[in-house]
Biopython code that builds the backbone (N, CA, C, O; Angstrom):
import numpy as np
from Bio.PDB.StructureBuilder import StructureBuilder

atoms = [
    (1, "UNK", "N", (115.525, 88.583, 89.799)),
    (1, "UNK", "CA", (115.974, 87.269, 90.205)),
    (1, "UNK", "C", (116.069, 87.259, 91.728)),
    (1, "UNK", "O", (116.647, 88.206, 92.261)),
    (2, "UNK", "N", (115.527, 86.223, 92.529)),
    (2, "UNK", "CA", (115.819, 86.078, 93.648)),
    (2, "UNK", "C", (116.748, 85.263, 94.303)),
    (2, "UNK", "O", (116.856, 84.039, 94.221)),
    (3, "UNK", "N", (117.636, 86.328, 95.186)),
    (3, "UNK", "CA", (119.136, 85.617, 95.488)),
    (3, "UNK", "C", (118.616, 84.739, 96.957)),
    (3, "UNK", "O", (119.105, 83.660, 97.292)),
    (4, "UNK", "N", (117.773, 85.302, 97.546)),
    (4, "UNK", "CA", (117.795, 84.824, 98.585)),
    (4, "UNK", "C", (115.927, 85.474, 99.462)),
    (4, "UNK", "O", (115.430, 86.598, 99.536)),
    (5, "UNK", "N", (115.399, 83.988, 99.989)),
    (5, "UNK", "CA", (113.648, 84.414, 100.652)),
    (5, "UNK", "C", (113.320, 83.533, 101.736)),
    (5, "UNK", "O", (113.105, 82.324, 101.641)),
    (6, "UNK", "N", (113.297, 84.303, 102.871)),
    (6, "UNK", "CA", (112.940, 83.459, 104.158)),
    (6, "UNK", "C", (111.833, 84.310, 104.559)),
    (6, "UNK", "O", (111.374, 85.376, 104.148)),
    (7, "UNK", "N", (111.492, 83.323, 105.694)),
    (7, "UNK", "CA", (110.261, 83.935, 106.509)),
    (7, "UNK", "C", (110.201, 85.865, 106.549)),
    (7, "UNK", "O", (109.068, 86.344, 106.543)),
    (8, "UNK", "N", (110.988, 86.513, 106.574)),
    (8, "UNK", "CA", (111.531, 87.681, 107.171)),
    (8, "UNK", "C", (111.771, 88.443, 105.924)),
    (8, "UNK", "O", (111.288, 89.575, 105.918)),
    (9, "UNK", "N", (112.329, 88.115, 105.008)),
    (9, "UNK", "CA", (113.343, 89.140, 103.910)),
    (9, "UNK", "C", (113.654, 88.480, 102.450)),
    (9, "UNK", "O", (114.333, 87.471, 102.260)),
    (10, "UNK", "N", (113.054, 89.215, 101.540)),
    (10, "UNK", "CA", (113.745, 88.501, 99.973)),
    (10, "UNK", "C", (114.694, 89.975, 99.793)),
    (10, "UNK", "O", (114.662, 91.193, 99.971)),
    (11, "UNK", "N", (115.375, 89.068, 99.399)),
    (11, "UNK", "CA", (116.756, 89.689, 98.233)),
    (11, "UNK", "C", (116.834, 89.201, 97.200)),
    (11, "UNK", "O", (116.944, 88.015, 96.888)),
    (12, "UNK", "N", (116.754, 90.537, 96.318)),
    (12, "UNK", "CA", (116.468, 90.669, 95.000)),
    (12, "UNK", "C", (117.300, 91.088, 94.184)),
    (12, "UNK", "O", (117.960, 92.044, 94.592)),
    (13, "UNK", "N", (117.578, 90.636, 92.908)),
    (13, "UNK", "CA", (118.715, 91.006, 92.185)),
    (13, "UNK", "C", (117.793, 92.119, 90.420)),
    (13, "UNK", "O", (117.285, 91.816, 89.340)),
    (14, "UNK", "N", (118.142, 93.542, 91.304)),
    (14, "UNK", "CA", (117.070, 94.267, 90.128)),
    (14, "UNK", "C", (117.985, 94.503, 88.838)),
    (14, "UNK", "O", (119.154, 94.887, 88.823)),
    (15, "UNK", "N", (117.443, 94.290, 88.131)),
    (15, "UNK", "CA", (118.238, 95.033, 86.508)),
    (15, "UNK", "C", (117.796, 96.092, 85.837)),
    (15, "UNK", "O", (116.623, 96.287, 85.516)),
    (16, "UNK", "N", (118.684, 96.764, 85.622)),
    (16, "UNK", "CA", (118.495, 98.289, 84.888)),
    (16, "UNK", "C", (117.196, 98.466, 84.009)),
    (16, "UNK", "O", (116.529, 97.499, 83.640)),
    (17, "UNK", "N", (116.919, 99.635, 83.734)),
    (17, "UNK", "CA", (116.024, 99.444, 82.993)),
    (17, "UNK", "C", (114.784, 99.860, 83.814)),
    (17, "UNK", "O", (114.301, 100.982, 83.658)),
    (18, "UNK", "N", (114.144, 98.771, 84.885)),
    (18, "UNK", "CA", (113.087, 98.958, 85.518)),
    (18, "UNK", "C", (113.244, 99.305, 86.910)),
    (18, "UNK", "O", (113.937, 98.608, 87.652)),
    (19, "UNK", "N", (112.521, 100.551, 87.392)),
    (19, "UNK", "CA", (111.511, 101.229, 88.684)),
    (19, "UNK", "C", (111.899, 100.323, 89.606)),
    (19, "UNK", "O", (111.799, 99.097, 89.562)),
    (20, "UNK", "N", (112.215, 100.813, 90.197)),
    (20, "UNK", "CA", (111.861, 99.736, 91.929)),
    (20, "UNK", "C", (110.680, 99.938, 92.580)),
    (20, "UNK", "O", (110.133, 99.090, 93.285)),
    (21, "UNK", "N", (110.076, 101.561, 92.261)),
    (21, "UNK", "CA", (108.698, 101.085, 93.305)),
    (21, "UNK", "C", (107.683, 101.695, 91.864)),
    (21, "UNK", "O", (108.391, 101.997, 90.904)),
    (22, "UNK", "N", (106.213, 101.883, 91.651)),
    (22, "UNK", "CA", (105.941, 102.328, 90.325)),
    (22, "UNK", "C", (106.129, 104.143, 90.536)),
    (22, "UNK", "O", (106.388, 104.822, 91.530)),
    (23, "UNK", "N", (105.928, 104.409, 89.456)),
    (23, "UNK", "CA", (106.157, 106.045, 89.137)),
    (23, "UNK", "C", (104.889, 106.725, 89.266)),
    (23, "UNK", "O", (103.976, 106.139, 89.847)),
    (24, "UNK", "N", (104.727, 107.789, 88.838)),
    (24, "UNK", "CA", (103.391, 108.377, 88.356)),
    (24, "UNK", "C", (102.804, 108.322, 87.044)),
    (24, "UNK", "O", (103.234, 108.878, 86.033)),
    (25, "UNK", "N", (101.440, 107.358, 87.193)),
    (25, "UNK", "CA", (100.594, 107.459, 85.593)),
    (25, "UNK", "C", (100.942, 106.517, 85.235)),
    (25, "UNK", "O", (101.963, 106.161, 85.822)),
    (26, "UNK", "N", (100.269, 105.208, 83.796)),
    (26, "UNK", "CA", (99.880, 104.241, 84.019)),
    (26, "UNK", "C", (101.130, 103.482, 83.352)),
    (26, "UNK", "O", (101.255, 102.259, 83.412)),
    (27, "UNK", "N", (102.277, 104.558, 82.543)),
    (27, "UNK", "CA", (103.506, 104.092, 82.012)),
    (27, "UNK", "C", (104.604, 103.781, 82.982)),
    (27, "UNK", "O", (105.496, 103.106, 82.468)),
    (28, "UNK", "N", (104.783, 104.078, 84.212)),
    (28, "UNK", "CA", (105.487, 103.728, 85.297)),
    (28, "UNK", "C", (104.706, 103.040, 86.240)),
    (28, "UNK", "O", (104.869, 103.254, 87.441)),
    (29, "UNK", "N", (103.741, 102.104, 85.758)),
    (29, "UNK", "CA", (103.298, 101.092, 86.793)),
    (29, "UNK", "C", (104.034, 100.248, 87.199)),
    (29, "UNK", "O", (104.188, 99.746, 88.313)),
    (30, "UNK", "N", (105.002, 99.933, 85.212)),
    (30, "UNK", "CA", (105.843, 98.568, 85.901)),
    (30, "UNK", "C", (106.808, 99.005, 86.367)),
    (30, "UNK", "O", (107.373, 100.059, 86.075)),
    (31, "UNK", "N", (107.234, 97.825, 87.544)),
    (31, "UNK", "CA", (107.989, 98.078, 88.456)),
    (31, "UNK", "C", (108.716, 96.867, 89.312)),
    (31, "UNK", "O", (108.064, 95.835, 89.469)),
    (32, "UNK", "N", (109.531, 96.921, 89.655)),
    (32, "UNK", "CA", (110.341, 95.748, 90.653)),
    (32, "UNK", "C", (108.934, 95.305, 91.751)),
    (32, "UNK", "O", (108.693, 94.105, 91.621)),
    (33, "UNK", "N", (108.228, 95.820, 92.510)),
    (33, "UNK", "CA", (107.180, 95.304, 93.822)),
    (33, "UNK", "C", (106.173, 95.180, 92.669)),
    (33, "UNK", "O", (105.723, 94.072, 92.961)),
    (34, "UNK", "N", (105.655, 95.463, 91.809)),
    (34, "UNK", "CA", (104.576, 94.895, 91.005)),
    (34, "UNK", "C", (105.223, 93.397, 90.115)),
    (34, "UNK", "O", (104.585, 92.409, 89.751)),
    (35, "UNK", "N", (106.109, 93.576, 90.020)),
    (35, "UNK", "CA", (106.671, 91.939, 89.356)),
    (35, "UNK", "C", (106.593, 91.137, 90.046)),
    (35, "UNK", "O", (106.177, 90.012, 89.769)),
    (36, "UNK", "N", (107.087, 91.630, 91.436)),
    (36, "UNK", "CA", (106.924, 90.093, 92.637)),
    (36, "UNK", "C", (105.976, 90.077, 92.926)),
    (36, "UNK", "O", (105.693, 88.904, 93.169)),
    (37, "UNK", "N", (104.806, 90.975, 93.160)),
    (37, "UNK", "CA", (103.728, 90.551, 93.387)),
    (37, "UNK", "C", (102.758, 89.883, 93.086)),
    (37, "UNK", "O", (101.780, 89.483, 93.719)),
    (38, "UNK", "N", (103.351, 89.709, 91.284)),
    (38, "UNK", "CA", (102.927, 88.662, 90.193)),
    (38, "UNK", "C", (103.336, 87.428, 90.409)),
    (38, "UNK", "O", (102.840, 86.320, 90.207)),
    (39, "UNK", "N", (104.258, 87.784, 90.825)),
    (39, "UNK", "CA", (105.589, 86.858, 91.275)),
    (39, "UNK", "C", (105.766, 84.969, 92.388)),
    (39, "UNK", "O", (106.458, 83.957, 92.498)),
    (40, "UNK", "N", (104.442, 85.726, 92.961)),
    (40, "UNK", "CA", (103.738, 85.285, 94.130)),
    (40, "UNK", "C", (104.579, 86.076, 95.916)),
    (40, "UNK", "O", (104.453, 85.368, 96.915)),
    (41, "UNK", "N", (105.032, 86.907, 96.010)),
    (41, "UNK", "CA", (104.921, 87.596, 96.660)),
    (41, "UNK", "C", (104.196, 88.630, 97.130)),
    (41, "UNK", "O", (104.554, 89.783, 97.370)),
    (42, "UNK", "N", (102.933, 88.011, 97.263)),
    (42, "UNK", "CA", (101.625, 89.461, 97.163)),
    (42, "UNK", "C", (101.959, 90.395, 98.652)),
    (42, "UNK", "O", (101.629, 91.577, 98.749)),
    (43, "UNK", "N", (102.517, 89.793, 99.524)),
    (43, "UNK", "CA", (102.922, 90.888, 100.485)),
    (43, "UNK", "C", (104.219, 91.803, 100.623)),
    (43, "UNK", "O", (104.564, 92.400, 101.643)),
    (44, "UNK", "N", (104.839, 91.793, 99.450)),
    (44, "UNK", "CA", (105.738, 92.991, 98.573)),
    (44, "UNK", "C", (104.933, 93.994, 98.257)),
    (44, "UNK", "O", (104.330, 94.093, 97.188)),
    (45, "UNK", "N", (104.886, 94.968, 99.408)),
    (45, "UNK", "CA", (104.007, 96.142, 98.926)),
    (45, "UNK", "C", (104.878, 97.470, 98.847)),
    (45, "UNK", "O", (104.543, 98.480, 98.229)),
    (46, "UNK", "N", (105.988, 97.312, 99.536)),
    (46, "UNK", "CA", (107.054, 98.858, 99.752)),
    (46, "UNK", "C", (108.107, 98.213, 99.985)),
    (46, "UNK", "O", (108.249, 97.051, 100.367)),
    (47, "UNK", "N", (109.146, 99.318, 99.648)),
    (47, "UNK", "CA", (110.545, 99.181, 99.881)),
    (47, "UNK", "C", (110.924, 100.192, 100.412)),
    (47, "UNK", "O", (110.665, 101.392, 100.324)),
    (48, "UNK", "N", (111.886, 99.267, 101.250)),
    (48, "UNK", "CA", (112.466, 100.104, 102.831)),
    (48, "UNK", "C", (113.821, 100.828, 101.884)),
    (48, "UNK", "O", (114.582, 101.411, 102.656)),
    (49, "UNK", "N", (114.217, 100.906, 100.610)),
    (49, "UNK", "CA", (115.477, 101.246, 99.815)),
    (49, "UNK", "C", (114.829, 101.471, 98.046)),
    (49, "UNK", "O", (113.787, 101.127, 97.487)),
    (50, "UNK", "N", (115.846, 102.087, 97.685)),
    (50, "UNK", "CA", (115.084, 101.969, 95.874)),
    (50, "UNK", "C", (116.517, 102.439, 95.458)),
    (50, "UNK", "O", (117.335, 103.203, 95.970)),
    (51, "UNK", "N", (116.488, 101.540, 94.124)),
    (51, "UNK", "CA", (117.140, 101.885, 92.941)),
    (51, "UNK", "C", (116.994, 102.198, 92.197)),
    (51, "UNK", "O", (116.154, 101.589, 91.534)),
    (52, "UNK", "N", (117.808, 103.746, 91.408)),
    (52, "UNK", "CA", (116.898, 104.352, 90.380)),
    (52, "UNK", "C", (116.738, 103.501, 89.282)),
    (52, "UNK", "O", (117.344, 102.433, 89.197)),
    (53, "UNK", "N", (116.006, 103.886, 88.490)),
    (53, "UNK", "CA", (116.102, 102.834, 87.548)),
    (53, "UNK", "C", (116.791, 102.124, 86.377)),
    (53, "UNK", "O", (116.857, 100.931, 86.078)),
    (54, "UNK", "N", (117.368, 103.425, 85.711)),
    (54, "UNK", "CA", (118.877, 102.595, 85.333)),
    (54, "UNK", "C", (120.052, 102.037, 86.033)),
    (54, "UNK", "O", (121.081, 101.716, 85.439)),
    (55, "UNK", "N", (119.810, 101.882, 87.832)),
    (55, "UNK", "CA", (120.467, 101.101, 87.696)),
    (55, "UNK", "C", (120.733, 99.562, 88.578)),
    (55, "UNK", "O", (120.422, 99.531, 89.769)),
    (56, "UNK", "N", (121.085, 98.817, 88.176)),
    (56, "UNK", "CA", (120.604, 97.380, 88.608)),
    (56, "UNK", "C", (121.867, 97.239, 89.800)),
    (56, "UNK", "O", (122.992, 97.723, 89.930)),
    (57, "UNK", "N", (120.947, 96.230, 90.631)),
    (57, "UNK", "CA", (121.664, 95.633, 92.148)),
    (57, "UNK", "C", (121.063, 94.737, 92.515)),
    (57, "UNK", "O", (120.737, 93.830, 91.749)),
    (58, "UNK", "N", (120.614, 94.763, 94.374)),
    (58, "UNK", "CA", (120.214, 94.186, 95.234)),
    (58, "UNK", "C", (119.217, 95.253, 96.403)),
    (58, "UNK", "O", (119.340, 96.275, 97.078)),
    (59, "UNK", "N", (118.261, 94.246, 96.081)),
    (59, "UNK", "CA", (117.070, 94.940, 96.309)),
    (59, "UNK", "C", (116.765, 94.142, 98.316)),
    (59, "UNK", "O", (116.889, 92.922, 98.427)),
    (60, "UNK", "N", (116.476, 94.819, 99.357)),
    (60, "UNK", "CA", (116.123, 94.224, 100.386)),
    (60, "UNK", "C", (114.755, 94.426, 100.541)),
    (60, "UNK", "O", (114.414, 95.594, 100.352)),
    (61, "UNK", "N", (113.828, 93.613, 100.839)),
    (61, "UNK", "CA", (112.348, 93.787, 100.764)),
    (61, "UNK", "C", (111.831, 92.538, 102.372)),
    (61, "UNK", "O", (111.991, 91.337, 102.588)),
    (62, "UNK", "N", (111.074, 93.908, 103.291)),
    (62, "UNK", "CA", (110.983, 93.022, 104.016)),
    (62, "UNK", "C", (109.401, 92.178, 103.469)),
    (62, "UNK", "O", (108.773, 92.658, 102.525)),
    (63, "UNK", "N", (108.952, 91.029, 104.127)),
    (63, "UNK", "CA", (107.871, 90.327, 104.107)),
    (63, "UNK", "C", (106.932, 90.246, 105.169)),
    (63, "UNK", "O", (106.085, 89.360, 105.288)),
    (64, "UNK", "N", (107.176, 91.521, 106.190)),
    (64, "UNK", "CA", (105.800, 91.872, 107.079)),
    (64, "UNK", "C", (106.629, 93.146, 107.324)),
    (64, "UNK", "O", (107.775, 93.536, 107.106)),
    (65, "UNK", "N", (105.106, 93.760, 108.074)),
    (65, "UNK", "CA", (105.680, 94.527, 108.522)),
    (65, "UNK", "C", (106.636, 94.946, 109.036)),
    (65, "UNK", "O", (107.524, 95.619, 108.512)),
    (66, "UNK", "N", (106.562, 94.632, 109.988)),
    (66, "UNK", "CA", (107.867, 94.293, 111.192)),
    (66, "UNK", "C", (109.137, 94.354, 110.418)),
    (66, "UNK", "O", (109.986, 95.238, 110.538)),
    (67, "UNK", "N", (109.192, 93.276, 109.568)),
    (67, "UNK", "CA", (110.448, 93.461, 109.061)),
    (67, "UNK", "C", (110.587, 94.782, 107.960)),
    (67, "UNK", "O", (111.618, 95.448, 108.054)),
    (68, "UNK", "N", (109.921, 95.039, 107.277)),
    (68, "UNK", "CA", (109.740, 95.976, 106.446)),
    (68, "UNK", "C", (110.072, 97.719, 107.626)),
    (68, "UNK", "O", (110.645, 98.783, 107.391)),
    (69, "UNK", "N", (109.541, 97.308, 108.513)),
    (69, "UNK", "CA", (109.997, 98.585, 109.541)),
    (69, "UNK", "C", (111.630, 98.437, 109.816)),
    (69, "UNK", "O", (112.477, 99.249, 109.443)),
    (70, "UNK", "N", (111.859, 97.279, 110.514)),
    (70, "UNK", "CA", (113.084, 96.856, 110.888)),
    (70, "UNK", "C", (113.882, 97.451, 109.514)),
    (70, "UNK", "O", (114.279, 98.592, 109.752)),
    (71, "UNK", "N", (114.177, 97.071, 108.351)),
    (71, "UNK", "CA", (114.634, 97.372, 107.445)),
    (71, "UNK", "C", (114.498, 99.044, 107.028)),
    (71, "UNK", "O", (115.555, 99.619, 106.769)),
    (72, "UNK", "N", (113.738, 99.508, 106.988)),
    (72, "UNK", "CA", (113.459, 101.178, 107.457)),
    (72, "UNK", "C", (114.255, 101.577, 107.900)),
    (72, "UNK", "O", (115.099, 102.172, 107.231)),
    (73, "UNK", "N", (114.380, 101.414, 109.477)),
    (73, "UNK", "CA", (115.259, 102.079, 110.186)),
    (73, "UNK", "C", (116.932, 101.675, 110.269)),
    (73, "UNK", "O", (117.860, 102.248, 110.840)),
    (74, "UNK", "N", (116.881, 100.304, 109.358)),
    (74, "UNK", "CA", (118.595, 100.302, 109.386)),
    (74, "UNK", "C", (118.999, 101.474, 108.496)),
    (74, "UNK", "O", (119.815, 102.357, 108.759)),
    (75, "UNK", "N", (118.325, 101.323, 107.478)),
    (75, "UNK", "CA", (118.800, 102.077, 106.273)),
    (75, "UNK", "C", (118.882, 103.583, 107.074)),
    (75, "UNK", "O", (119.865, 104.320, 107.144)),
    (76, "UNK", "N", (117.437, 103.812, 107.692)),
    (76, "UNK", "CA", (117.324, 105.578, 108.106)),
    (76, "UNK", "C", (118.633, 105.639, 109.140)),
    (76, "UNK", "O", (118.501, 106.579, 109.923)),
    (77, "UNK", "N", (119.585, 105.052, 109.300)),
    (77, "UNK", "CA", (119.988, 105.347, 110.901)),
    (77, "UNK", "C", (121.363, 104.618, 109.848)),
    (77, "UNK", "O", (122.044, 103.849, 110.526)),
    (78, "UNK", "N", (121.697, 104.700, 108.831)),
    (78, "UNK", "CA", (122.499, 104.092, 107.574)),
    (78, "UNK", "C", (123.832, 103.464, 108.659)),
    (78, "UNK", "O", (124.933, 103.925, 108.961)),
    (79, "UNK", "N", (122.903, 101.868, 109.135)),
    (79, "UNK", "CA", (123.843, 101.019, 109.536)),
    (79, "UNK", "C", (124.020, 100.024, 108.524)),
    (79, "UNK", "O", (124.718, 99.024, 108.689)),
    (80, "UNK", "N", (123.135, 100.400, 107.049)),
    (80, "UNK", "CA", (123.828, 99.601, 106.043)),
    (80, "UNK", "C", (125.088, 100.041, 105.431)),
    (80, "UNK", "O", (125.270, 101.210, 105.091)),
    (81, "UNK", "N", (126.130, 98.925, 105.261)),
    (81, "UNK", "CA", (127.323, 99.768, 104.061)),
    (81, "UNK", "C", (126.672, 98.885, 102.527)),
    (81, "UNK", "O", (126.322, 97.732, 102.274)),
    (82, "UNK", "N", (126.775, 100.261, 101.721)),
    (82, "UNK", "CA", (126.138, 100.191, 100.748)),
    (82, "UNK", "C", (127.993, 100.182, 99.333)),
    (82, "UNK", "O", (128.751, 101.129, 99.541)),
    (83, "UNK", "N", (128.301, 99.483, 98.522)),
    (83, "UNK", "CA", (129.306, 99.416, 97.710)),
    (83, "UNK", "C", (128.704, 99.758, 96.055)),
    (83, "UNK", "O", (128.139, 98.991, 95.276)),
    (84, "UNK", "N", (129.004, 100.930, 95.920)),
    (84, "UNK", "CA", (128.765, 100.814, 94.140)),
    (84, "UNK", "C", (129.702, 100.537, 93.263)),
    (84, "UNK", "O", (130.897, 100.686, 93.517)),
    (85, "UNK", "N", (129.262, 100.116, 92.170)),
    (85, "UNK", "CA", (130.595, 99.911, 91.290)),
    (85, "UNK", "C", (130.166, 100.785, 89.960)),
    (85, "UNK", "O", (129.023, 101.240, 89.916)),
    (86, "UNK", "N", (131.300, 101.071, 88.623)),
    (86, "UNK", "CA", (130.761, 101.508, 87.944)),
    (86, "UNK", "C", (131.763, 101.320, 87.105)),
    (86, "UNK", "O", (132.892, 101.078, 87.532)),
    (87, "UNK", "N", (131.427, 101.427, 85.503)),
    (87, "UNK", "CA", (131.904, 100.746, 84.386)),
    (87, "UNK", "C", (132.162, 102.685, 84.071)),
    (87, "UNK", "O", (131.333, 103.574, 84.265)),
    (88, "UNK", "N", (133.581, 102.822, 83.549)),
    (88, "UNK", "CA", (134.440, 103.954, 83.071)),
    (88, "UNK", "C", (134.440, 104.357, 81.597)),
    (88, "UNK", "O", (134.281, 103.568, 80.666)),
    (89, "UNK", "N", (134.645, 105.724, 81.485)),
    (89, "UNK", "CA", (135.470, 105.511, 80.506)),
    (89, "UNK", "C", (136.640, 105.835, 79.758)),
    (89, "UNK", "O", (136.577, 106.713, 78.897)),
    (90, "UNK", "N", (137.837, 105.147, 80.021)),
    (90, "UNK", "CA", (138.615, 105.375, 79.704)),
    (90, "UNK", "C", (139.748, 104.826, 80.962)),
    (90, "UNK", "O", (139.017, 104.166, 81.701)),
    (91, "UNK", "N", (140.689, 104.796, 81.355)),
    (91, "UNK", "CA", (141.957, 104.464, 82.330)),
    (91, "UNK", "C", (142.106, 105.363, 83.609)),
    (91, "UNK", "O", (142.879, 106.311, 83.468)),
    (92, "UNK", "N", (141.447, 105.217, 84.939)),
    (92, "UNK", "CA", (141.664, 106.045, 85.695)),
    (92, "UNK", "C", (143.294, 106.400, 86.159)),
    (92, "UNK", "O", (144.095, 105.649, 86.716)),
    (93, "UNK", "N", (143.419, 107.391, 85.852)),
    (93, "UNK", "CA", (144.810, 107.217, 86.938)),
    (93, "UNK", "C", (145.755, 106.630, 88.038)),
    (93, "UNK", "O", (146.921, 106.250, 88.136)),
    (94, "UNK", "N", (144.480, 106.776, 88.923)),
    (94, "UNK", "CA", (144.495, 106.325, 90.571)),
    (94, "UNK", "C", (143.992, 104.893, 90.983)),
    (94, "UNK", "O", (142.797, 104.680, 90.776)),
    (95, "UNK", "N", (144.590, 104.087, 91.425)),
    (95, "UNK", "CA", (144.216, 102.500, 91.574)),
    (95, "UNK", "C", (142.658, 103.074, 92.427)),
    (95, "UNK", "O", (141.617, 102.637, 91.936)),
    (96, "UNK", "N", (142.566, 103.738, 93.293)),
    (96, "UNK", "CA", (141.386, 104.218, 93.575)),
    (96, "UNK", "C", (141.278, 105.692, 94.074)),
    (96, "UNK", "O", (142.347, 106.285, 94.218)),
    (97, "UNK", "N", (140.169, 106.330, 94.345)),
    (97, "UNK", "CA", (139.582, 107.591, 94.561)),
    (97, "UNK", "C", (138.253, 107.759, 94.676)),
    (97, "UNK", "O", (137.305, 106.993, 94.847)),
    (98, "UNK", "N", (138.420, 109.274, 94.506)),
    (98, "UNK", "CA", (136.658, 109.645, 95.208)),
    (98, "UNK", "C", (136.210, 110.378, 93.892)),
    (98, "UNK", "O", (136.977, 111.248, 93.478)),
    (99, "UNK", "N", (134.785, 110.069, 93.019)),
    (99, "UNK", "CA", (134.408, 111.318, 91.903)),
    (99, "UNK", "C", (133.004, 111.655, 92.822)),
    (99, "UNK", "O", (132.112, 110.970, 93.324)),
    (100, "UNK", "N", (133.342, 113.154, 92.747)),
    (100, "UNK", "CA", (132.795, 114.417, 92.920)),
    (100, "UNK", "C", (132.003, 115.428, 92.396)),
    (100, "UNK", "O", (131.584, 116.525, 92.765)),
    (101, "UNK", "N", (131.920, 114.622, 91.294)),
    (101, "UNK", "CA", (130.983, 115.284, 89.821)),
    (101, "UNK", "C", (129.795, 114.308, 89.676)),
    (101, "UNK", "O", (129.676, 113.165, 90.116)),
    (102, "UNK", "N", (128.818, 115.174, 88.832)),
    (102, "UNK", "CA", (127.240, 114.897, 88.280)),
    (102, "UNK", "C", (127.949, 113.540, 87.351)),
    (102, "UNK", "O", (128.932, 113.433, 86.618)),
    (103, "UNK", "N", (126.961, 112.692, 87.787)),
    (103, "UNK", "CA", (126.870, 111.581, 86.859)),
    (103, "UNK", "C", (126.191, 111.763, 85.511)),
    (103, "UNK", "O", (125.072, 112.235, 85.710)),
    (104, "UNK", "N", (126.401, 111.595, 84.365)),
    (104, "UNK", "CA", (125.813, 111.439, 83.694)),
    (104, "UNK", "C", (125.617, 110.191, 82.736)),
    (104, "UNK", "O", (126.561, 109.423, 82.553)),
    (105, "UNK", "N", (124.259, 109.969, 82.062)),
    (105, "UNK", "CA", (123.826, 109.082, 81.087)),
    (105, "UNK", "C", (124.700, 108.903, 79.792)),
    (105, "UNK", "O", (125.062, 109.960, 79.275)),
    (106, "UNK", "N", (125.015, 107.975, 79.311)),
    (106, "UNK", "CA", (125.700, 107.068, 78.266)),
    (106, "UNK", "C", (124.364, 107.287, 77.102)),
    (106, "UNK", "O", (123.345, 106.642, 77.348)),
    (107, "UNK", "N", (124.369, 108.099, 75.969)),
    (107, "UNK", "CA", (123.444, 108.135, 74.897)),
    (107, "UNK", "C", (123.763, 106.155, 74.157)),
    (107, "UNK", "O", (124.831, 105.561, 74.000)),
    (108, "UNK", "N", (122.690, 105.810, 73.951)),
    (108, "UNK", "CA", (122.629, 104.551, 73.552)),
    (108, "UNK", "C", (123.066, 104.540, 71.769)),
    (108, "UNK", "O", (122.409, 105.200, 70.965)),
    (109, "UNK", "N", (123.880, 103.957, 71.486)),
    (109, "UNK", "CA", (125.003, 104.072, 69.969)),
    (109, "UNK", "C", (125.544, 104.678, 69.973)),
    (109, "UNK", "O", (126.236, 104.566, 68.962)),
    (110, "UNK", "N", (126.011, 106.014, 70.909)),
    (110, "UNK", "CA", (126.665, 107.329, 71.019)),
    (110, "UNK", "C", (128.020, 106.775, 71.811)),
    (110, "UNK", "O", (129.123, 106.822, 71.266)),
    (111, "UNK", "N", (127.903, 106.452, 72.626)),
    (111, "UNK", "CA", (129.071, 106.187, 73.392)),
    (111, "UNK", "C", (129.412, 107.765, 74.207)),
    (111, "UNK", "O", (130.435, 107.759, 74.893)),
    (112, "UNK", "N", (128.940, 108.546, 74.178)),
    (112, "UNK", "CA", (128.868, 110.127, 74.589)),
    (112, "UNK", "C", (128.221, 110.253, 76.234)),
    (112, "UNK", "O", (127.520, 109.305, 76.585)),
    (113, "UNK", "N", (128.311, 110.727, 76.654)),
    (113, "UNK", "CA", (127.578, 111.604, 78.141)),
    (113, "UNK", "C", (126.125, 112.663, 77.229)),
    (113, "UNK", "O", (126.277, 113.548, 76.388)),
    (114, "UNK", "N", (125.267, 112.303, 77.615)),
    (114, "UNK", "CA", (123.984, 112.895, 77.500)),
    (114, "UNK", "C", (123.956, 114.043, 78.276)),
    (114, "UNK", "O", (124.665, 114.115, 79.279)),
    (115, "UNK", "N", (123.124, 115.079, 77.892)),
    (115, "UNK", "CA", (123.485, 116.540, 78.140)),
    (115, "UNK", "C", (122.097, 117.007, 78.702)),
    (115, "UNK", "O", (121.932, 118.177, 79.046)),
]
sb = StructureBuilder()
sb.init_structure("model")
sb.init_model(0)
sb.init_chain("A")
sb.init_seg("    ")
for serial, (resi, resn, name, xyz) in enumerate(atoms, 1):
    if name == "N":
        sb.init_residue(resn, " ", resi, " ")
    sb.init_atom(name, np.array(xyz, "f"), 0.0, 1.0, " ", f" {name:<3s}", serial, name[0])
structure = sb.get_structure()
């Protein structure tokens, strides 16, 4: 979904599930820059950022070069602040904190951490 597309920059709202840029081999073609490019954004060719693929956000994609560089180097030189959120399980203790541990995958009907 697109939150926002000017001359310069679309922002993109990606959902889980799918690649932000394609993978290797012809089962990870699809991808977030191959959708818009369907999309009518044919000059969505790279992303200056990626989300893995389970998990969904906001995607910055420049629309020339220039900006696509510009966007490069904020990220490389991380004058973006970036906020994650994440769904628990169970009652944290602490109104907030820091986790320090391997994330792991939610088995789908399991309700379990995948191993």
């Amino acid at each position: 979904r697109v939150l926002h597309s000017d001359d310069h920059i679309l922002v993109v709202d990606k959902g889980s599930g799918l690649l932000t840029t394609p993978g290797i081999g012809p089962d990870k073609a699809d991808c977030l820059l191959s959708r818009l490019q369907q999309d009518g954004f044919p000059e969505i060719s790279h992303a200056p950022h990626r989300l893995d693929r389970d998990t969904s956000g906001i995607v910055v994609l420049g629309r020339s070069k220039a900006a696509h560089r510009a966007l490069c180097m904020t990220f490389e030189r991380r004058i973006v602040d970036k906020t994650y959120e994440a769904l628990v399980w169970g009652w944290p203790d602490a109104v907030a904190g820091e986790v320090s541990l391997p994330i792991g995958k939610i088995r789908a009907g399991h309700g379990h951490p995948a191993h």
